[in-house]
C-alpha positions, 0 to 999 in steps of 0.5 A, spaced: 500 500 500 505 504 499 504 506 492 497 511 495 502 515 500 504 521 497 511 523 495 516 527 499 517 533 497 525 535 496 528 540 501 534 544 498 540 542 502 542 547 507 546 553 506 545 553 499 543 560 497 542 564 490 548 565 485 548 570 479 550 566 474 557 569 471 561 565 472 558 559 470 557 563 463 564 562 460 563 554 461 555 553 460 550 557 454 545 555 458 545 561 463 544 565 457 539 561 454 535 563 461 536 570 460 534 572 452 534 579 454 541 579 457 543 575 450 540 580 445 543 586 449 550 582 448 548 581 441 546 588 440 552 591 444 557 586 439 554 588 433 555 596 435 561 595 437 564 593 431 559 598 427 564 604 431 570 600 431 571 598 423 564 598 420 562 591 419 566 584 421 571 584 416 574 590 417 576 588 424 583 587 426 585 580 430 586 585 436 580 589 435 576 582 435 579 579 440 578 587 445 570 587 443 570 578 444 573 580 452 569 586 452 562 582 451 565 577 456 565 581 462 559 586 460 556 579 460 557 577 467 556 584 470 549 584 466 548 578 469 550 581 477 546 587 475 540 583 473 541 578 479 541 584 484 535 587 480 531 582 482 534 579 489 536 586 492 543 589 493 543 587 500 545 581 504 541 581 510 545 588 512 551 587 508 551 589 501 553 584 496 560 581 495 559 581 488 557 589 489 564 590 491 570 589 488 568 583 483 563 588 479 567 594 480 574 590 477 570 587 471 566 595 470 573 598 470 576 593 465 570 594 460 572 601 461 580 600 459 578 596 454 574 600 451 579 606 451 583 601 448 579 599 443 580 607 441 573 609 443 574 615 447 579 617 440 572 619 436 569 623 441 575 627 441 575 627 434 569 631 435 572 637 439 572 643 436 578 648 436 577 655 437 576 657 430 571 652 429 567 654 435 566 661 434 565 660 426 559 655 429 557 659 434 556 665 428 552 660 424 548 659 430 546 665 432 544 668 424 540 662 424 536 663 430 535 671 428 532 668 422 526 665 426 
């Protein structure tokens, strides 16, 4: 008669608590199978990336794709941080996070250098203008808003 008796629910072992999930990214596709918001904001920030950097695929050098591919590696984990802390909050009990402090800072700084390395920071630069310019610009404003 033991096979009218209900089944036993299992617990979850104790001390197991929740994980973001970044860092089984490198090893498993599953987690971004598990986050297609997260995979399609990766995609999207590749495909950008690439667009800034030379235009299409083919017209990237071995070492700006290999930046872009460690780019979207660590964006991809501090993604997954963030939507982790979105959902479960960014304290643990009265501490913040550990992942919040120096993991997160570390892959969001080298995102950054990255980036600087990419030449990124150089097109903004490129868009400054000299003294000339700005004045000549300023003119042109000005006359155009006179029209109106």
């Amino acid at each position: 008669m033991t096979g009218n008796r209900p089944k036993k629910k299992k617990k979850a072992p104790q001390g197991r608590r929740y994980v973001h999930g970044g860092y089984s990214l490198v090893s498993r596709d599953e987690v971004m199978k598990d986050n297609p918001r997260i995979r399609r904001y990766l995609e999207d920030s590749r495909a950008g990336l690439v667009r800034d950097i030379a235009g299409d695929e083919a017209s990237l050098t071995e070492g700006q794709r290999i930046l872009i591919d460690r780019i979207i590696s660590k964006l991809a984990v501090t993604r997954l941080i963030e939507s982790f802390v979105e959902k479960h909050g960014p304290f643990e009990g009265k501490e913040l996070r550990k992942m919040l402090g120096q993991n997160y800072l570390s892959f969001d700084n080298s995102i950054r250098l990255s980036l600087v390395a990419l030449g990124l920071d150089k097109r903004a630069s490129e868009k400054i203008l000299d003294p000339i310019d700005y004045i000549q610009s300023f003119d042109e404003r000005k006359k155009k808003s006179r029209k109106k």
